[in-house]
C-alpha positions as CSV (number, residue, x, y, z in Angstrom):
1,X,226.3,-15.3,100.6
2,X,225.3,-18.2,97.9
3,X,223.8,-21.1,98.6
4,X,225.4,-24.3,98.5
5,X,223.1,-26.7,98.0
6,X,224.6,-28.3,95.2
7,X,227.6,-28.7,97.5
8,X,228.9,-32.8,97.1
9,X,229.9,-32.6,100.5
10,X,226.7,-31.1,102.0
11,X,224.7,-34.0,100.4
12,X,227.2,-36.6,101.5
13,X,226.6,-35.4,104.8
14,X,223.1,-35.4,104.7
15,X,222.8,-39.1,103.2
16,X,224.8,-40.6,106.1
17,X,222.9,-38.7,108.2
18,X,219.7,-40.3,107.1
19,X,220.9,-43.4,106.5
20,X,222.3,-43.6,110.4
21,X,218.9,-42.5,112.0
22,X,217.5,-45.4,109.7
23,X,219.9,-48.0,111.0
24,X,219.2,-46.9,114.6
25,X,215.6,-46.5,114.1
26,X,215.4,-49.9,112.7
27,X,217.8,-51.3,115.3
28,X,215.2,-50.2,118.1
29,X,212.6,-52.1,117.0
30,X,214.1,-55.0,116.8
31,X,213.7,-56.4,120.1
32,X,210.1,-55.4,119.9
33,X,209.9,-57.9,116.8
34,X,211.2,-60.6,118.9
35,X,209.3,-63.7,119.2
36,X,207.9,-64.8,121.7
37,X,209.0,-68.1,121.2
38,X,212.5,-67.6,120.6
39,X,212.9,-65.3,124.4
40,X,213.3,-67.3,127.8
41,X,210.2,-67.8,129.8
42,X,210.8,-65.3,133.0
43,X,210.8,-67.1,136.1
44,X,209.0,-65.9,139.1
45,X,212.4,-66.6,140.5
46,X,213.9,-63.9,138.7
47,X,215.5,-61.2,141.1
48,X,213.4,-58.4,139.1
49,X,210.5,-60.8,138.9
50,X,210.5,-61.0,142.3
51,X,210.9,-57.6,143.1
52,X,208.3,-56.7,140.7
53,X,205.8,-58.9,142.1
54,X,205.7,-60.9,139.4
55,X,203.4,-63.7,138.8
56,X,202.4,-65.9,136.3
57,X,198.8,-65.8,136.7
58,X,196.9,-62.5,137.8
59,X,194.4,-64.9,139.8
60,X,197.4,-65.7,142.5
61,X,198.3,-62.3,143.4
62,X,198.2,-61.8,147.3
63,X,195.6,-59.2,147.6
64,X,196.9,-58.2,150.7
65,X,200.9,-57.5,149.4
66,X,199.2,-55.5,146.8
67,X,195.5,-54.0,147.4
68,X,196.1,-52.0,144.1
69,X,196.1,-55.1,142.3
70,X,192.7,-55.7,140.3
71,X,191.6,-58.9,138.9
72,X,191.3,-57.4,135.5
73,X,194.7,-56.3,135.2
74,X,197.4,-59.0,133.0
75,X,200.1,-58.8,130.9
76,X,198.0,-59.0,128.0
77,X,196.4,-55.9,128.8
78,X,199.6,-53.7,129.8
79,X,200.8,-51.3,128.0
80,X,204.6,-52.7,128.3
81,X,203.3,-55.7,126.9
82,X,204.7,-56.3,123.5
83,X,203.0,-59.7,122.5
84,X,200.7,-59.7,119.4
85,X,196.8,-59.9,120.4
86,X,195.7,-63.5,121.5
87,X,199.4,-64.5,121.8
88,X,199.9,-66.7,125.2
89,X,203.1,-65.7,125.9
90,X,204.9,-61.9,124.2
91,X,208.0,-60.0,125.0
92,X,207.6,-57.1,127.8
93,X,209.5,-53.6,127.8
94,X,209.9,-54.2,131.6
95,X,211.7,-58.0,131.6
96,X,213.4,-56.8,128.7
97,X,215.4,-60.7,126.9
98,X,211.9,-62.3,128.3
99,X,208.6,-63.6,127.4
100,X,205.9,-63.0,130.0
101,X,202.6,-64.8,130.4
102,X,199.6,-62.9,128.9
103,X,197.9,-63.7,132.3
104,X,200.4,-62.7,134.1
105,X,201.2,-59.4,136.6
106,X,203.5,-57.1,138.2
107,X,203.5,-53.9,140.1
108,X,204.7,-52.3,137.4
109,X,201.2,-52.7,135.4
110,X,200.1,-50.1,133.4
111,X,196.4,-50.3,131.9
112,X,196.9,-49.8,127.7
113,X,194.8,-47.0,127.1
């Protein structure tokens, strides 16, 4: 058996390969390079807001509902939190099309490690 490495087909293959995991590589970061600015505030209103426990502030979070919650824990310092440092208000990987407050909180809080 020869190799076929010089094979047009074979490299044709492999460039639209390459070039289609770029395009989809790129294509899922983009809504990770969405401003902040340009999303939607979430309301605590929203139906996954609320059942997520959502709240804007992590100072108003009723201790009781949720003893796990700890005064340290905010958006800011999740790890689905996709706002740059500092930022008041950044995109989350939970309320994906939304920006979430950097003091804000839900259940579904994950300490960045």
């Amino acid at each position: 058996m020869s190799k076929q490495t010089n094979d047009p087909s074979r490299r044709r293959f492999l460039a639209i390969a390459a070039g289609a995991t770029a395009t989809l590589a790129a294509g899922s970061l983009l809504p990770r390079l969405a401003h902040a600015a340009q999303l939607p505030h979430l309301s605590p209103a929203n139906p996954q807001a609320k059942a997520l426990g959502f709240v804007e502030n992590t100072a108003q979070v009723d201790q009781a509902k949720y003893p796990n919650h700890k005064p340290t824990q905010d958006c800011a310092n999740c790890t689905f939190f996709q706002g740059a440092a500092g930022a008041a208000w950044g995109p989350c990987a939970i309320f994906k099309g939304f920006a979430v407050p950097a003091r804000g909180w839900c259940t579904a809080h994950a300490t960045r490690k």
